[in-house]
CHARMM internal coordinates of N, CA and C (Angstrom, degrees):
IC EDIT
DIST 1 N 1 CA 1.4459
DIST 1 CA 1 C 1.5298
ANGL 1 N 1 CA 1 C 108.03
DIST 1 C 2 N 1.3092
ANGL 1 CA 1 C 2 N 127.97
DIHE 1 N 1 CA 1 C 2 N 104.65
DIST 2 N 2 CA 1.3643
ANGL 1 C 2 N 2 CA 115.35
DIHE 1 CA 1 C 2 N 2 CA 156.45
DIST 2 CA 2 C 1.1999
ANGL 2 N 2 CA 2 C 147.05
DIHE 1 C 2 N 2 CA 2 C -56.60
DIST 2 C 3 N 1.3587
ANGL 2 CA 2 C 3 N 123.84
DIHE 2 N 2 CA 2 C 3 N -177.26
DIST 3 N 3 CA 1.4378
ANGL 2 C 3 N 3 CA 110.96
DIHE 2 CA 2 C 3 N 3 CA -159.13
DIST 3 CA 3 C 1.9246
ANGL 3 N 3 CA 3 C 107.39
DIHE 2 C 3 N 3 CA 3 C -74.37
DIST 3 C 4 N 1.2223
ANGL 3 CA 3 C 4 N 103.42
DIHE 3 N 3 CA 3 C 4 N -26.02
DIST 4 N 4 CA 1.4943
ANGL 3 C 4 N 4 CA 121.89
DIHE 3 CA 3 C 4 N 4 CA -175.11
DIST 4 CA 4 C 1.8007
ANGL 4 N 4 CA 4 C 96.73
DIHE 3 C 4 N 4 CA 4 C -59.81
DIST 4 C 5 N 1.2730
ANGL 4 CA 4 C 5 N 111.74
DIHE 4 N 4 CA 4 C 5 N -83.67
DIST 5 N 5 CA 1.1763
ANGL 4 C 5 N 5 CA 120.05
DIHE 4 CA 4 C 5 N 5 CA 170.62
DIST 5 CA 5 C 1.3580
ANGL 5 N 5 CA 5 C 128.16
DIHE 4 C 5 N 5 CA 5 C -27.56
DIST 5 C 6 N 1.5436
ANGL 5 CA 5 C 6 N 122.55
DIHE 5 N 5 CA 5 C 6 N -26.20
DIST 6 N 6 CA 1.2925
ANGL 5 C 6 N 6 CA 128.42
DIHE 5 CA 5 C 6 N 6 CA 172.44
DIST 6 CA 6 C 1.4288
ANGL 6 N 6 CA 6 C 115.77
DIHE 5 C 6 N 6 CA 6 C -89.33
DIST 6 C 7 N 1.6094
ANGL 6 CA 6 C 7 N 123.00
DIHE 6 N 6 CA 6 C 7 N -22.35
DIST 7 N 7 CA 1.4077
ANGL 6 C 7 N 7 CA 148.65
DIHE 6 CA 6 C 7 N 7 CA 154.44
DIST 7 CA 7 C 1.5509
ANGL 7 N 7 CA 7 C 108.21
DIHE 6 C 7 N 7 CA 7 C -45.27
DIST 7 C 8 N 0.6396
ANGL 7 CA 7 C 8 N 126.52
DIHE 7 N 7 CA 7 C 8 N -69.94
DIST 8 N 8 CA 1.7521
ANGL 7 C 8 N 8 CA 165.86
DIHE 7 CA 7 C 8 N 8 CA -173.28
DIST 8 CA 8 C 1.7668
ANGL 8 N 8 CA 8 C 96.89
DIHE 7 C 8 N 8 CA 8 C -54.77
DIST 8 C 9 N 1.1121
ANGL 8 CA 8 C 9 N 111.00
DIHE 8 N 8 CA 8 C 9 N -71.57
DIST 9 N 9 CA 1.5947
ANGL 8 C 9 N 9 CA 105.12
DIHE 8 CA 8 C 9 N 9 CA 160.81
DIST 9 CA 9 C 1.2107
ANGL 9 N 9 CA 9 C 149.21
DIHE 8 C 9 N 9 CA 9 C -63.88
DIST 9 C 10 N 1.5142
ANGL 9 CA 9 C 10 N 92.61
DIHE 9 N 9 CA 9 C 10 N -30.37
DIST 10 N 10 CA 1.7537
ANGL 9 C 10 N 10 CA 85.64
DIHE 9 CA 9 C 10 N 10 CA 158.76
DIST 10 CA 10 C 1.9956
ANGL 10 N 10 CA 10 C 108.76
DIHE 9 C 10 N 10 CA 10 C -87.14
DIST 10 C 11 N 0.9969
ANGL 10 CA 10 C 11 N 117.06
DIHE 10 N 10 CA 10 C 11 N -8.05
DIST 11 N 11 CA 1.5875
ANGL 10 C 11 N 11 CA 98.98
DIHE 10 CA 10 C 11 N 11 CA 175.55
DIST 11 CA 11 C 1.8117
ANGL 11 N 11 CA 11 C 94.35
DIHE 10 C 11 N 11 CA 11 C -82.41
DIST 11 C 12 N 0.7182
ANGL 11 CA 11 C 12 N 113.86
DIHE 11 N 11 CA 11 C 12 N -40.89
DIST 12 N 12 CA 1.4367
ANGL 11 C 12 N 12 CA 109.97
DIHE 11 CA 11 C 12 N 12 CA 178.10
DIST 12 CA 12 C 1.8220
ANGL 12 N 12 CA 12 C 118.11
DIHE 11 C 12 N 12 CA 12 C -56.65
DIST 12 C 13 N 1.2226
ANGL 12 CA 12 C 13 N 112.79
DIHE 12 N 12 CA 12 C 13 N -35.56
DIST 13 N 13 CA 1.5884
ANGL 12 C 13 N 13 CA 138.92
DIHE 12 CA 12 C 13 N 13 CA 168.33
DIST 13 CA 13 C 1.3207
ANGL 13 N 13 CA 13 C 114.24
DIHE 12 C 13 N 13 CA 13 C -57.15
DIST 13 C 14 N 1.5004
ANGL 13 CA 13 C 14 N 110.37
DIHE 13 N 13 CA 13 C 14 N -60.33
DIST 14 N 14 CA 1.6044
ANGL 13 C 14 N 14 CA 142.83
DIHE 13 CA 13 C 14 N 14 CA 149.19
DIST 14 CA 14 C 1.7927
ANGL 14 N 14 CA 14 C 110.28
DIHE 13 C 14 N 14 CA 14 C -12.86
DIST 14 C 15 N 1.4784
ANGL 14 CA 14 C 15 N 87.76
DIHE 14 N 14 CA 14 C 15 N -62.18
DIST 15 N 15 CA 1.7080
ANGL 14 C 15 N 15 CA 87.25
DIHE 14 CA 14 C 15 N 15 CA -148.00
DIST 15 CA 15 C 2.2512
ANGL 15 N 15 CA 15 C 112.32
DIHE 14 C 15 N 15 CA 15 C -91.93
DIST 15 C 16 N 1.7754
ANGL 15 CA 15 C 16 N 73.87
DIHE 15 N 15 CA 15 C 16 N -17.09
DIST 16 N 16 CA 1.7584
ANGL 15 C 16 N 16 CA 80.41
DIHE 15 CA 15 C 16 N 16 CA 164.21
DIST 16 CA 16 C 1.1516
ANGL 16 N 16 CA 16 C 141.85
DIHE 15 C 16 N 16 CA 16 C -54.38
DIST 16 C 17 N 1.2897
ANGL 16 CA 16 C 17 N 132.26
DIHE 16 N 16 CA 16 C 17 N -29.18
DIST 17 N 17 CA 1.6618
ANGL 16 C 17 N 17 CA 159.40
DIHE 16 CA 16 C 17 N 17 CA 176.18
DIST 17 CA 17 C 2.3042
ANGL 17 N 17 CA 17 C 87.80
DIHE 16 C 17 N 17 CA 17 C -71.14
DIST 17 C 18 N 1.3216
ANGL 17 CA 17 C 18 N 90.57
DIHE 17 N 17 CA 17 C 18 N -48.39
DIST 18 N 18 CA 1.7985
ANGL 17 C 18 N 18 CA 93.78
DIHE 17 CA 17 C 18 N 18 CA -168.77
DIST 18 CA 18 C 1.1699
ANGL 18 N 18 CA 18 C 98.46
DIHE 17 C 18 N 18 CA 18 C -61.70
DIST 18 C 19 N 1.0686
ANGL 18 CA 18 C 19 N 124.68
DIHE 18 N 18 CA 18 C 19 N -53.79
DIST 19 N 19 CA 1.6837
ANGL 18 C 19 N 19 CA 126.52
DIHE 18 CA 18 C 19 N 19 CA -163.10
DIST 19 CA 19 C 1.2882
ANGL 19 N 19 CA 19 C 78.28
DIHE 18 C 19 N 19 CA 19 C -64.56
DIST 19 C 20 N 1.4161
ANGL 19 CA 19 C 20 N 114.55
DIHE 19 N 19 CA 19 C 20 N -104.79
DIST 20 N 20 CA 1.4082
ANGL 19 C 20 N 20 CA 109.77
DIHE 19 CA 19 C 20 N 20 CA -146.07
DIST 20 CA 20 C 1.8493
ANGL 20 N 20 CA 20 C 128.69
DIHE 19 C 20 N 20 CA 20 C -30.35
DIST 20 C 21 N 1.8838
ANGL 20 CA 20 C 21 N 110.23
DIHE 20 N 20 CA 20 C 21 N -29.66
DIST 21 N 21 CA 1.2147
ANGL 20 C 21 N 21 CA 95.89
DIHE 20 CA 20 C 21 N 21 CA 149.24
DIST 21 CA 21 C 1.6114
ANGL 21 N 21 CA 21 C 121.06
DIHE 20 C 21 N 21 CA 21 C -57.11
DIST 21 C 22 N 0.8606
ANGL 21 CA 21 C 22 N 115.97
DIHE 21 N 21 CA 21 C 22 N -89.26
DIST 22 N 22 CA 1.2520
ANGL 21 C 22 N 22 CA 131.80
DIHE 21 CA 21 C 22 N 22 CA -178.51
DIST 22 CA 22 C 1.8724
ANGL 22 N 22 CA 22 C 114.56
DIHE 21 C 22 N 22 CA 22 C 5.76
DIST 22 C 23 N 1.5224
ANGL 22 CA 22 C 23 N 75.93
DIHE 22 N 22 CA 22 C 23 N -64.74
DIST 23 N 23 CA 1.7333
ANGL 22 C 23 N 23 CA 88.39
DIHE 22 CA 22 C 23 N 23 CA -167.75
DIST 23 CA 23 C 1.6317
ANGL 23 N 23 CA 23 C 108.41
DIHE 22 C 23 N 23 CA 23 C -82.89
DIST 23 C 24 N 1.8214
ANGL 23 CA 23 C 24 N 123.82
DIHE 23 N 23 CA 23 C 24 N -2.53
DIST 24 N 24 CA 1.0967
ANGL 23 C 24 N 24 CA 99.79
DIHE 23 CA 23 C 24 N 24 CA -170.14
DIST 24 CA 24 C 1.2473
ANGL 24 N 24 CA 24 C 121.35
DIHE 23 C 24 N 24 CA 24 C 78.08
DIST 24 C 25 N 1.6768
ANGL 24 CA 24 C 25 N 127.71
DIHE 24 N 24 CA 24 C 25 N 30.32
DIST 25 N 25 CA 1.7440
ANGL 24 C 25 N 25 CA 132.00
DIHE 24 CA 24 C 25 N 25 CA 176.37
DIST 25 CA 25 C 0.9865
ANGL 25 N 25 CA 25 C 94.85
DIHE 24 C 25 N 25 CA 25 C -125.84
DIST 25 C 26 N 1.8142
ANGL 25 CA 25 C 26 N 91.42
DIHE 25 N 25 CA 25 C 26 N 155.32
DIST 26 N 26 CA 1.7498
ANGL 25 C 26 N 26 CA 106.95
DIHE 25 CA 25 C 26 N 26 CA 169.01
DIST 26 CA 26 C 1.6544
ANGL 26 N 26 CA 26 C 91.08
DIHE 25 C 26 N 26 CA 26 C -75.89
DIST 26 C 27 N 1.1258
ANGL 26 CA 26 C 27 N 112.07
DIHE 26 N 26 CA 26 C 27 N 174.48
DIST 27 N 27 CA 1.7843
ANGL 26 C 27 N 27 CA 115.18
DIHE 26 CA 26 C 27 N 27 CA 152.26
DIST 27 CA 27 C 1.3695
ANGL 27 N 27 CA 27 C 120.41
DIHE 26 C 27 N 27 CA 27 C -54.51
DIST 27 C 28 N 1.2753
ANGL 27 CA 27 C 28 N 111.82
DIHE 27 N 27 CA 27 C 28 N -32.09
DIST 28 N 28 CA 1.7894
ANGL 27 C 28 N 28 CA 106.36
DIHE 27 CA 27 C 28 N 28 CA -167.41
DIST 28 CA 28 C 1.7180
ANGL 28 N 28 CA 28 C 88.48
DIHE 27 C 28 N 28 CA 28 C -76.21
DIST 28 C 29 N 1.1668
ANGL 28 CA 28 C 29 N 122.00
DIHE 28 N 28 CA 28 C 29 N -34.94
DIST 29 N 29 CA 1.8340
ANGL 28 C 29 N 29 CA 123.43
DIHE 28 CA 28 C 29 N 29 CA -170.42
DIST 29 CA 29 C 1.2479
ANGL 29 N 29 CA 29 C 92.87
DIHE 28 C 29 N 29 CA 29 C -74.68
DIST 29 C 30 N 1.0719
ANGL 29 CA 29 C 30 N 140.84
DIHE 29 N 29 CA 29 C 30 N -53.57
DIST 30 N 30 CA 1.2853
ANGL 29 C 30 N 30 CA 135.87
DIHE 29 CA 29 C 30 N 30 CA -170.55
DIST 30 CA 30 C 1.8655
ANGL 30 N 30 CA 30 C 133.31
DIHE 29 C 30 N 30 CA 30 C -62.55
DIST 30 C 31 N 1.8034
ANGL 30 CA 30 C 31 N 95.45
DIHE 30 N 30 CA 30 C 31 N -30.70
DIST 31 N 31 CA 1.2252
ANGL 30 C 31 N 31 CA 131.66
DIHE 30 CA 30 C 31 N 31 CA 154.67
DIST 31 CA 31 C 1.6142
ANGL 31 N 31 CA 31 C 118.17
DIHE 30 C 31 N 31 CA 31 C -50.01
DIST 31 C 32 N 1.4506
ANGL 31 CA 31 C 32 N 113.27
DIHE 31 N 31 CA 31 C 32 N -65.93
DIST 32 N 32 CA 1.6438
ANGL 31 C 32 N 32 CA 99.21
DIHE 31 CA 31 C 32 N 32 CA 131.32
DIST 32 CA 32 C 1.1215
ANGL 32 N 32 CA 32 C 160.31
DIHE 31 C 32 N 32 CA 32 C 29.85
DIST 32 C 33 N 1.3280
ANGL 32 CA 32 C 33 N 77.86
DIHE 32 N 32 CA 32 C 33 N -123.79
DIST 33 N 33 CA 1.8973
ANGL 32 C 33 N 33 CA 90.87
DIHE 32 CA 32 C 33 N 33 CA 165.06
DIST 33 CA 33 C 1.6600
ANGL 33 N 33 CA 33 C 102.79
DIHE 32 C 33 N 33 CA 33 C -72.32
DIST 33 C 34 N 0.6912
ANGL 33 CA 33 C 34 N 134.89
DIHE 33 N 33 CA 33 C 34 N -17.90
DIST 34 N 34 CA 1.7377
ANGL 33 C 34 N 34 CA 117.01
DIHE 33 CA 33 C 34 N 34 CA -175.98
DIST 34 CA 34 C 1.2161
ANGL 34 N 34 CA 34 C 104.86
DIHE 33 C 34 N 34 CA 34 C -75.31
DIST 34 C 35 N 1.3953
ANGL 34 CA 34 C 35 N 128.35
DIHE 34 N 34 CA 34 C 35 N -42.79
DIST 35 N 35 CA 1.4185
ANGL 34 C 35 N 35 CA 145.99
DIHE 34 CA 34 C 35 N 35 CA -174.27
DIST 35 CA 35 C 1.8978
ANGL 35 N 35 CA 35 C 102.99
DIHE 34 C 35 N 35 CA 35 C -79.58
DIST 35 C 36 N 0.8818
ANGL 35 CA 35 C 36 N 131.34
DIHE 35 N 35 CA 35 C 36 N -61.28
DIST 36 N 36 CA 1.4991
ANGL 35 C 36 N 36 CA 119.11
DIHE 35 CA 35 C 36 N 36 CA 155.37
DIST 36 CA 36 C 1.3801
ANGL 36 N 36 CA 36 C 123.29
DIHE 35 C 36 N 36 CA 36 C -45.22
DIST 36 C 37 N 1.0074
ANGL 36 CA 36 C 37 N 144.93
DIHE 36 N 36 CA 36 C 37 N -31.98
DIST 37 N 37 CA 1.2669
ANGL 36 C 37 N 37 CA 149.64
DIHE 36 CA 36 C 37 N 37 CA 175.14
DIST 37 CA 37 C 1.3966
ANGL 37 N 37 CA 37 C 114.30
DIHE 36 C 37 N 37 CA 37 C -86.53
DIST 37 C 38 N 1.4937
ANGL 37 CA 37 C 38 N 123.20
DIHE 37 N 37 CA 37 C 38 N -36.62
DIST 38 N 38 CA 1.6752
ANGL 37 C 38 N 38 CA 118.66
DIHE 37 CA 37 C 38 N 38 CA -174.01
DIST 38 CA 38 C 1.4314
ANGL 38 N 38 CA 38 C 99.53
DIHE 37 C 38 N 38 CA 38 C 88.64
DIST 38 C 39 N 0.9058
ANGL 38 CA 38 C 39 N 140.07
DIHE 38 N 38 CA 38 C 39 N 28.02
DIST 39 N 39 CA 1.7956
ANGL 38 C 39 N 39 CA 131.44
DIHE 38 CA 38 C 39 N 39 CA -175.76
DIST 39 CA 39 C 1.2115
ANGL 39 N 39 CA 39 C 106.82
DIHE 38 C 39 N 39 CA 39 C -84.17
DIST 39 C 40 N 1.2329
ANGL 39 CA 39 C 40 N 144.42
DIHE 39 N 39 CA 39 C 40 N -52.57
DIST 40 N 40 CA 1.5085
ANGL 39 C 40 N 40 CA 144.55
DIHE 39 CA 39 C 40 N 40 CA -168.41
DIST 40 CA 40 C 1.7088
ANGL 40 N 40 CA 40 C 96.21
DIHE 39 C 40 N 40 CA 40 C -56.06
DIST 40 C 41 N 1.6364
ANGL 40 CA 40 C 41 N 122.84
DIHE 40 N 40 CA 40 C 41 N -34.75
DIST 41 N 41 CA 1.4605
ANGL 40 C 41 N 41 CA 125.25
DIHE 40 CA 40 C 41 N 41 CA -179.02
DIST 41 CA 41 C 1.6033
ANGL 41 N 41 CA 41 C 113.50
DIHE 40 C 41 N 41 CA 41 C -65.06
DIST 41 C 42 N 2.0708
ANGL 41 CA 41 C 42 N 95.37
DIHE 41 N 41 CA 41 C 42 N -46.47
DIST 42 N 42 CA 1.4742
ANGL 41 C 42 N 42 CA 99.80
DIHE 41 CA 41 C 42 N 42 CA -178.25
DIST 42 CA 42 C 1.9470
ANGL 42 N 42 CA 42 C 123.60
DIHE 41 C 42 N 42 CA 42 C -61.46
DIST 42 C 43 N 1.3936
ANGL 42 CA 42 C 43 N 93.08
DIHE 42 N 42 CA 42 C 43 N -15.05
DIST 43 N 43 CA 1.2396
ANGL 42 C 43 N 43 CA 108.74
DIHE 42 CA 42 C 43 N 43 CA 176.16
DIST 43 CA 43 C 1.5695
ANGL 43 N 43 CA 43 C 132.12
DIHE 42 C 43 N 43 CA 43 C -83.16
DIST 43 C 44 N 1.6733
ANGL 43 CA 43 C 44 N 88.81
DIHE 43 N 43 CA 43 C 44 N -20.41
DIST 44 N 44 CA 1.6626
ANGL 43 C 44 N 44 CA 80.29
DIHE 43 CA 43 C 44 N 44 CA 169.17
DIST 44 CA 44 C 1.7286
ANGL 44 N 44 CA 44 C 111.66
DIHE 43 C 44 N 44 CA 44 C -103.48
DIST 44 C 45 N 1.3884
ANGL 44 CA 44 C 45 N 108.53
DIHE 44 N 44 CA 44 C 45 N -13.18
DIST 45 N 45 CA 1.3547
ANGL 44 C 45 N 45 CA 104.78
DIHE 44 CA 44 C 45 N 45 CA 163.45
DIST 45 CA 45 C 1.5177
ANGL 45 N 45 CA 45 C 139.20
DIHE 44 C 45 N 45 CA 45 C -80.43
DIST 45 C 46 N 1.0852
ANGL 45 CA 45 C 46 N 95.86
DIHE 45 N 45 CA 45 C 46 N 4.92
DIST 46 N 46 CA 1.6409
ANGL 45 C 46 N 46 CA 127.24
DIHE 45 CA 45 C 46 N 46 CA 179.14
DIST 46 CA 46 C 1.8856
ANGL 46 N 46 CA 46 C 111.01
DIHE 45 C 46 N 46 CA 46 C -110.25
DIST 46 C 47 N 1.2721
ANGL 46 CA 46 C 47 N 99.94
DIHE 46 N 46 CA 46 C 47 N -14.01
DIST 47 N 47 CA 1.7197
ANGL 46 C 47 N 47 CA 95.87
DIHE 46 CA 46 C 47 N 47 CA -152.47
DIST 47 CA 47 C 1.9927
ANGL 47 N 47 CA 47 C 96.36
DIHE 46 C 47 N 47 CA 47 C -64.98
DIST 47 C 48 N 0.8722
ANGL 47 CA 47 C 48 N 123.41
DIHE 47 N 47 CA 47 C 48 N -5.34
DIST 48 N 48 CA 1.3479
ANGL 47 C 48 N 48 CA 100.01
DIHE 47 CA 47 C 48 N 48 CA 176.66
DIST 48 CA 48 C 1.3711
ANGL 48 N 48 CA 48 C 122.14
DIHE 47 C 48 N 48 CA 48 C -73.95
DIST 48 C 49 N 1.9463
ANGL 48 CA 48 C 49 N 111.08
DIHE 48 N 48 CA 48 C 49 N -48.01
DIST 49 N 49 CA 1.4238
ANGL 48 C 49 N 49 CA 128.49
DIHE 48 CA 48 C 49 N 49 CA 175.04
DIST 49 CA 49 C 2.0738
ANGL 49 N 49 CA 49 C 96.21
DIHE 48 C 49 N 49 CA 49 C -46.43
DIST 49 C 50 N 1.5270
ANGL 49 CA 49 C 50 N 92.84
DIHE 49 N 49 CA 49 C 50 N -65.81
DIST 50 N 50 CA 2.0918
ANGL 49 C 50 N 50 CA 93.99
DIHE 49 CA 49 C 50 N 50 CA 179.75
DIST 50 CA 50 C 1.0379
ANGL 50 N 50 CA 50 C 112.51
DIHE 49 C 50 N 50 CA 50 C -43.02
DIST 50 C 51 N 1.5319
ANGL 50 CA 50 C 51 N 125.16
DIHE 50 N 50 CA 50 C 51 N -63.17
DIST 51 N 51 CA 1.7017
ANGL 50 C 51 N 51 CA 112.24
DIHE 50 CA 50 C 51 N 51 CA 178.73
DIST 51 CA 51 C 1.4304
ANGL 51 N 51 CA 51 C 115.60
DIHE 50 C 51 N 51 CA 51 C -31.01
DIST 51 C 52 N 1.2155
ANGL 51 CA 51 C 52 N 114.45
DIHE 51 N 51 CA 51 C 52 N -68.43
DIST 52 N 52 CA 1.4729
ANGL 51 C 52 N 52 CA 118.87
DIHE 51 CA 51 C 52 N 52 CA -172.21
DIST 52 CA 52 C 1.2140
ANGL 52 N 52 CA 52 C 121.17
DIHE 51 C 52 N 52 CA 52 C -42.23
DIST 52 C 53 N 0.9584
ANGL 52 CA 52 C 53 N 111.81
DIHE 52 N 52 CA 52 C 53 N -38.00
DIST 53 N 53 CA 2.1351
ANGL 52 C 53 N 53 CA 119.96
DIHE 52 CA 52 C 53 N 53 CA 165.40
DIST 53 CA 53 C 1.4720
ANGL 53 N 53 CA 53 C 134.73
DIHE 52 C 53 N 53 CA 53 C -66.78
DIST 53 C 54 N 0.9905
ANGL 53 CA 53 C 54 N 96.73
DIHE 53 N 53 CA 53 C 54 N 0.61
DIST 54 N 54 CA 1.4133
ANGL 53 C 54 N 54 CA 120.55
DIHE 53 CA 53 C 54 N 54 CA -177.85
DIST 54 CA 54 C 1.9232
ANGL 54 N 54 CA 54 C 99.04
DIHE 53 C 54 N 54 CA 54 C 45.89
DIST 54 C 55 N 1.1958
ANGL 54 CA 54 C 55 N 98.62
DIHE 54 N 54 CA 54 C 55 N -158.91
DIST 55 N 55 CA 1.7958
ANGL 54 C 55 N 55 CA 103.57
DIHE 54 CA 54 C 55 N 55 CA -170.60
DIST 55 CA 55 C 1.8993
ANGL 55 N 55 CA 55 C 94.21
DIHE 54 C 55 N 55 CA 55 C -73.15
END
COOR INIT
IC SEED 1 N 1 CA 1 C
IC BUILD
């Protein structure tokens, strides 16, 4: 696993607790929608623009 990839997972690790506040999901609902949508993917192909924004 490189160093990117280990970056990449914890913002992704990071932002799960948010969503599911956020949106009002248990984890298993949220599990879900992340997996129907592709987001955990959109997130690592994006993670440079996201890093930069902080939370």
């Amino acid at each position: 696993m490189t160093e990117r990839d280990k970056e990449v997972l914890n913002m992704q690790l990071t932002l799960i607790p948010i969503f599911s506040k956020a949106w009002n999901k248990s984890y298993s609902e949220l599990a879900d929608i992340l997996k129907k949508y592709d987001v955990l993917s959109y997130i690592d192909v994006c993670y440079e623009k996201f890093n930069s924004t902080g939370k």
